[in-house]
VOGU-3710 file (C-alpha; in Angstrom, 3 decimals, decimal comma):
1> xxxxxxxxxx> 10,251/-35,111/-3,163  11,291/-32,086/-0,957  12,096/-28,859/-2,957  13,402/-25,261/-1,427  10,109/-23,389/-3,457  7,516/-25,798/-3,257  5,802/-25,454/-7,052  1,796/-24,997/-5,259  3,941/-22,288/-2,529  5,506/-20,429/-4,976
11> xxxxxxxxxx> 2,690/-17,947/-6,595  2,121/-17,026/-2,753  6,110/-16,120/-2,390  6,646/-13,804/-4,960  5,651/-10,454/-3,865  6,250/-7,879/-6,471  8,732/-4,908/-5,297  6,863/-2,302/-7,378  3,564/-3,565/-4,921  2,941/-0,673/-2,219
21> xxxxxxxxxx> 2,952/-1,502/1,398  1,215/-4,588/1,431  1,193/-7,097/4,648  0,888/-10,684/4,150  0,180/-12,651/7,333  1,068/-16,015/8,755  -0,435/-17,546/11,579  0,701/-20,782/13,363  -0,657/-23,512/16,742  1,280/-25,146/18,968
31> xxxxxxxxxx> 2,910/-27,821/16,844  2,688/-26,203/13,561  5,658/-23,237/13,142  5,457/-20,655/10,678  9,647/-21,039/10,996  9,973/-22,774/7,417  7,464/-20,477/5,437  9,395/-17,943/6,657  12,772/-19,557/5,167  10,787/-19,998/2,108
41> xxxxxxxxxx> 9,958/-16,022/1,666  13,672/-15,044/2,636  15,010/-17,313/0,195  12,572/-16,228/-2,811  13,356/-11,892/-1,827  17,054/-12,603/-1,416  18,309/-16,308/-3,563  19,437/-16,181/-6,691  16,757/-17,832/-9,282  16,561/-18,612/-12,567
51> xxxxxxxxxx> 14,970/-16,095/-14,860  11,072/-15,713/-14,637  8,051/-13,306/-16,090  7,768/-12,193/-12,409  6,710/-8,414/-12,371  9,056/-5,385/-10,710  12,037/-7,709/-10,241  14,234/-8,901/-12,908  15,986/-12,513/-11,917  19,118/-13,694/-13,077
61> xxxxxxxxxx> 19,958/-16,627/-15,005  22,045/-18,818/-12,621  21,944/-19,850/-9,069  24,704/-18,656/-6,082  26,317/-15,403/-6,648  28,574/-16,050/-9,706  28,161/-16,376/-13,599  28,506/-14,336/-16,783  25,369/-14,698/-18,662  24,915/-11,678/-20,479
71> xxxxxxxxxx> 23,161/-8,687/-20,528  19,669/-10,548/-19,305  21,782/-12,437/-16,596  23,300/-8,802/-15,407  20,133/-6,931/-15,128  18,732/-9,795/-13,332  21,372/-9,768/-10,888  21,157/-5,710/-10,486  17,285/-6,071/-9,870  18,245/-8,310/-6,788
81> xxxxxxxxxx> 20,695/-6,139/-5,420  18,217/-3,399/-5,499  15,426/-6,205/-3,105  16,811/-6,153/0,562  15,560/-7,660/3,971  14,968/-7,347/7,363  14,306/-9,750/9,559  13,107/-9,220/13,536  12,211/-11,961/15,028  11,241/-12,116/18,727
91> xxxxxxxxxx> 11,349/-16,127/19,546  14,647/-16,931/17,556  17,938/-15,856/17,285  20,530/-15,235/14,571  21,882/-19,322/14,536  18,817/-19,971/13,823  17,528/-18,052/11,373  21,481/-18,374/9,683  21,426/-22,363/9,983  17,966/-22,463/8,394
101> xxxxxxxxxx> 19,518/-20,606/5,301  22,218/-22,784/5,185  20,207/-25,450/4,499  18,647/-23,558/1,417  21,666/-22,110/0,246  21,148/-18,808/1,138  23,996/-17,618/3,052  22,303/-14,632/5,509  25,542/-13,440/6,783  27,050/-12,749/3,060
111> xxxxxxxxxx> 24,138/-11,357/2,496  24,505/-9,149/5,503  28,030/-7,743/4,523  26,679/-6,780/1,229  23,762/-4,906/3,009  20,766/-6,850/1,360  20,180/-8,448/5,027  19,571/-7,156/8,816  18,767/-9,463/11,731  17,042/-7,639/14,729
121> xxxxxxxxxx> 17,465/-9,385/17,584  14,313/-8,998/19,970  15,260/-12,543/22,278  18,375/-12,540/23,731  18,497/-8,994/25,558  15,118/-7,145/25,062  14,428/-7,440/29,075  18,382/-7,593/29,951  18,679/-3,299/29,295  17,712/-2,376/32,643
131> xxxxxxxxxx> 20,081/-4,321/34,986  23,159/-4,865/32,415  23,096/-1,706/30,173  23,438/1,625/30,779  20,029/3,514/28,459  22,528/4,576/26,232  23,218/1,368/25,173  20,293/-0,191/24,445  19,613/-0,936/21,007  23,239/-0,910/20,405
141> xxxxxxxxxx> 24,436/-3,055/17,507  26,319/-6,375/17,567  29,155/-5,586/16,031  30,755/-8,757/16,906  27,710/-11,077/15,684  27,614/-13,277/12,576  25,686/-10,327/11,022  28,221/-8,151/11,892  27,021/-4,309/11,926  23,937/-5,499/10,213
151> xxxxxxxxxx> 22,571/-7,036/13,408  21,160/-5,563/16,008  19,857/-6,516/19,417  17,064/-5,403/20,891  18,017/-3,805/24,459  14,451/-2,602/25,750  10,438/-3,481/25,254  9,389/0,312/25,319  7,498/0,299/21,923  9,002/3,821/21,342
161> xxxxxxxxxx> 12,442/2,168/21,226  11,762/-1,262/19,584  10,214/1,013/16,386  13,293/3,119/16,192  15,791/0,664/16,160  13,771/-1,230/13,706  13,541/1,766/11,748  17,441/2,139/11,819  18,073/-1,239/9,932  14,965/-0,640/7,766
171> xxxxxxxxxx> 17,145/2,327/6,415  20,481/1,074/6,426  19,129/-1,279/4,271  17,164/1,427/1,860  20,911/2,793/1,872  19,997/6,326/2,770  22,797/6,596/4,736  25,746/5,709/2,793  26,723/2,870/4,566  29,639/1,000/2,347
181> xxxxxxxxxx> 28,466/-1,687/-0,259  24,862/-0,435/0,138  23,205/1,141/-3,229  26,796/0,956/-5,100  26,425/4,713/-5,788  23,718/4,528/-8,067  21,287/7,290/-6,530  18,504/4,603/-5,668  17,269/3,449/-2,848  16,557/-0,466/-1,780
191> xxxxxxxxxx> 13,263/-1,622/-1,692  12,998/-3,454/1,570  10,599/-6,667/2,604  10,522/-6,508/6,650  9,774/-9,798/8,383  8,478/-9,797/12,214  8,444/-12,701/13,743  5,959/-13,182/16,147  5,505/-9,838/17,830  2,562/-10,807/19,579
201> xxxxxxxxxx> 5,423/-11,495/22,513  5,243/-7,992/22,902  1,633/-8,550/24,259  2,431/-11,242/26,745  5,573/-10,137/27,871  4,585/-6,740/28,677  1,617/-7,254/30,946  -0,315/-4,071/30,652  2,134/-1,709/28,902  0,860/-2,694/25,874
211> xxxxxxxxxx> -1,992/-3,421/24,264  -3,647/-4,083/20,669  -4,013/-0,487/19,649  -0,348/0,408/20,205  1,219/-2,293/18,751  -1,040/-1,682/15,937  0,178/1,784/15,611  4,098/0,691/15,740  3,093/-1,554/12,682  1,509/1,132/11,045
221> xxxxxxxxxx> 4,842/3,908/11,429  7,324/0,707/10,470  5,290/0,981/6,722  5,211/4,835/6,825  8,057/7,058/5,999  8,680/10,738/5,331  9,361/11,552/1,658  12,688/10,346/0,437  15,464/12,809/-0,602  17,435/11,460/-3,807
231> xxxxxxxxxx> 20,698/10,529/-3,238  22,492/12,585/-6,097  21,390/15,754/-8,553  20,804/13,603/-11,260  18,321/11,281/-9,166  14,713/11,427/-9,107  11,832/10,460/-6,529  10,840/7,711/-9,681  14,351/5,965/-8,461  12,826/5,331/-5,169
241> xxxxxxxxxx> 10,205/3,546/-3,539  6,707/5,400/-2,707  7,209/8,600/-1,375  5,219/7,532/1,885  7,030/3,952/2,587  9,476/2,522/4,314  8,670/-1,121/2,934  7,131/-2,212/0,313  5,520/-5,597/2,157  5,031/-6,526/5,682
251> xxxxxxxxxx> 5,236/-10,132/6,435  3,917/-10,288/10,161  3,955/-14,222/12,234  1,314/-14,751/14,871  -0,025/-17,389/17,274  -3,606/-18,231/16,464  -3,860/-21,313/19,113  -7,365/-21,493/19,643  -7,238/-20,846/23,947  -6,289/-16,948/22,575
261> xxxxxxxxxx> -8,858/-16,409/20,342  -12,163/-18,305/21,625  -13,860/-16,622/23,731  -11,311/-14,331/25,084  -11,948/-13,012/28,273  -8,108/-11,917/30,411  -6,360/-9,201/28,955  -3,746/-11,195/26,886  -6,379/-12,820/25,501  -8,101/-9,806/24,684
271> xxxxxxxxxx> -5,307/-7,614/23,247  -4,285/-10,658/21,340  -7,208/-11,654/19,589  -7,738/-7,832/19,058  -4,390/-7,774/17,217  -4,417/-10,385/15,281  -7,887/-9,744/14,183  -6,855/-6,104/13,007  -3,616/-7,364/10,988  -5,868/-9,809/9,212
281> xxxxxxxxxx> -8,140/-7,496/8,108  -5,591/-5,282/6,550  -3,307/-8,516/5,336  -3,784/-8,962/1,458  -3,781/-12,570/2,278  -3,286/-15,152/5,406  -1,601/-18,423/5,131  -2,527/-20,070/8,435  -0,575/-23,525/9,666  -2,571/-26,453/11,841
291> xxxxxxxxxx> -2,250/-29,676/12,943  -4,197/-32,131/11,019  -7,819/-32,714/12,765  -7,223/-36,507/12,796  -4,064/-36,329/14,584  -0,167/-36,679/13,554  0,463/-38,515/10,752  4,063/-39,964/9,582  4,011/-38,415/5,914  2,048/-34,934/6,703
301> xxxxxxxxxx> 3,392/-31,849/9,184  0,158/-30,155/9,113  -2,252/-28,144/6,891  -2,305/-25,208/5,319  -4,885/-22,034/4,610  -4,733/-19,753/2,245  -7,342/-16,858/2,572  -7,843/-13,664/0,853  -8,072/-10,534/3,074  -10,745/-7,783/2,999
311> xxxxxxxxxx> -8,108/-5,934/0,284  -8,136/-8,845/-1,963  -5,029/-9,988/-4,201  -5,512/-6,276/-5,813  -5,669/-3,489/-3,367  -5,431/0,218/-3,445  -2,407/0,438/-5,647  -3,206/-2,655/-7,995  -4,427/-0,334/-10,932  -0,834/1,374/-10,922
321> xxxxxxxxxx> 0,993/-1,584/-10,239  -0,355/-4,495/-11,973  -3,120/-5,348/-14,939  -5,918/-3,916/-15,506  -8,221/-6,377/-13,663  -5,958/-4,676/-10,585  -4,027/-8,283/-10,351  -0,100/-7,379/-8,783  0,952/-10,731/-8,467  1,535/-11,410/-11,889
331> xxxxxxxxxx> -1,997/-11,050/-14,632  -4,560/-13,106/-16,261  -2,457/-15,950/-16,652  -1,473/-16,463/-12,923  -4,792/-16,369/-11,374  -5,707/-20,030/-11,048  -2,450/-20,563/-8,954  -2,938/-17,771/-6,727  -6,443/-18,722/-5,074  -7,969/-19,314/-1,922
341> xxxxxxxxxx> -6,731/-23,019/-1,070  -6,309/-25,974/1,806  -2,988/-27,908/1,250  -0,879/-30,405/2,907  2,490/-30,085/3,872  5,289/-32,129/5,073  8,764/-30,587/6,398  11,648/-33,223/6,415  14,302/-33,733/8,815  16,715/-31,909/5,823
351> xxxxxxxxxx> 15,191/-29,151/6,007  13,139/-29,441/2,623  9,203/-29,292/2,126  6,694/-30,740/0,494  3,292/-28,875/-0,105  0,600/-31,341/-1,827  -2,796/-31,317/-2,226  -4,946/-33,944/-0,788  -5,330/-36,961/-2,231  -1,780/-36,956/-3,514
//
């Protein structure tokens, strides 16, 4: 049986809002795509679910968008409107990403007019700027796209660029700026989960422009922020996210295909296994995707990893943000789920998934 939140997944999915710049990485080969764990952590930040003991988010009681269930069911529903999302991804576009959804019931393009959701763009134009644009409009948004003003395309590779525009959704979504349907006028600020697909494009598409250090540092400024101003007199900095964010996670999707990382000896190869290395070190955990070692297999897609990173499931702000064994993801009782672990998986032609242990 296929389900949208695989039951073994799910402890992995549910980052806490009130957790404090965390990055959680996944890694895929050649035959093994992150694409559908991906799905899986947009639909748990921005689907409607029924109501759980999950800490710093409320959930409502019903799924879709509708329902009158009360005061529990309301203050569910406000504590998702106050979770937003952006998503860059450099190998797919929009379609993709919005088809995908579809097929989970998560409708990215509602979501988008209601300013929970931003698409970046960084396929279809990021080399294009230079013989088709004039500077001054690159990184100009799509007005036109399925997103409408909350996608934007990516117009040039310069680092500088691709972390400002970046930046400029990241906000938008915070709702700094006043942009309609964003924050309802409450004085608060969205806490925002940003997704980046498989920036390690960046690397190989650049040649020697760029290199492990610098992309490190635009990963590091896309978490940082300069302190927030509230919105209103009668707000406080408690009504927004850390003073020093602009995210409160950082899901990051790399290639770990074994020619880039053994014995690395040509640039790419270099910068990339220098990159990835880094963001696993400061992940809180990794959730890597392979092949099976005996080959394909009709019933299995592939297997996969989870490990703990050198921050462990706690981390620097698990004392103010979780129990007191500095556990975020949930307390004492959680802790058996949430472990270092080898599963199976299978992704069906529908769309749906089914993570198993072995032996099952």
């Amino acid at each position: 049986m296929t389900t949208r939140i695989p039951p073994l997944l799910e402890p992995y999915l549910q980052i806490p809002s009130s957790s404090s710049q965390q990055i959680i990485l996944l890694t895929s080969v050649l035959g093994a795509s992150t694409n559908w764990l991906v799905l899986r952590f947009l639909y748990d930040a921005l689907g409607t679910h029924p109501s759980s003991t999950r800490p710093g988010r409320n959930r409502g009681a019903n799924e879709g968008d509708g329902g009158d269930g009360g005061d529990g069911e309301r203050m569910g529903r406000e504590g998702e409107e106050m979770i937003g999302v952006v998503l860059v991804s450099f190998m797919r576009d929009f379609e993709f990403w919005r088809e995908g959804g579809r097929k989970l019931g998560l409708d990215l393009s509602r979501l988008a007019q209601k300013g929970r959701f931003a698409f970046v763009d960084g396929l279809t134009g990021l080399f294009a700027a230079s013989s088709s644009l004039p500077p001054a409009e690159a990184g100009k948004e799509d007005e036109t796209g399925a997103a409408g003003a909350m996608a934007m395309t990516l117009r040039s590779p310069a680092l500088e660029r691709v972390k400002k525009d970046i930046l400029q959704q990241v906000e938008r979504i915070r709702g700094k700026d006043g942009v309609e349907g964003m924050a309802e006028g409450k004085g608060k600020a969205r806490r925002v989960l940003l997704i980046i697909d498989q920036p390690d494009l960046l690397l190989a598409a650049t040649g020697d422009e760029v290199g492990a250090e610098e992309m490190n540092d635009v990963i590091y400024d896309l978490r940082e922020v300069n302190p927030p101003h509230p919105t209103s007199s009668s707000a406080s900095y408690t009504d927004t996210p850390s003073h020093s964010q602009h995210t409160y996670a950082t899901i990051l999707t790399l290639s770990a295909d074994q020619p880039l990382l053994l014995s690395p000896s040509t640039p790419l190869e270099i910068n990339h296994a220098s990159f990835l290395i880094g963001i696993a070190h400061q992940a809180r955990f990794t959730i890597a995707l392979r092949l099976l070692d005996t080959g394909a297999a009709r019933d299995v897609s592939g297997v996969l990893r989870v490990t703990v990173g050198a921050v462990g499931w706690g981390g620097d702000d698990a004392q103010e943000d979780g129990d007191e064994n500095g556990d975020i993801y949930g307390g004492k009782g959680r802790e058996g789920e949430r472990e270092e672990r080898e599963l199976l998986y299978f992704v069906g032609g529908d769309g749906g998934v089914r993570v198993f242990e072995r032996g099952q």
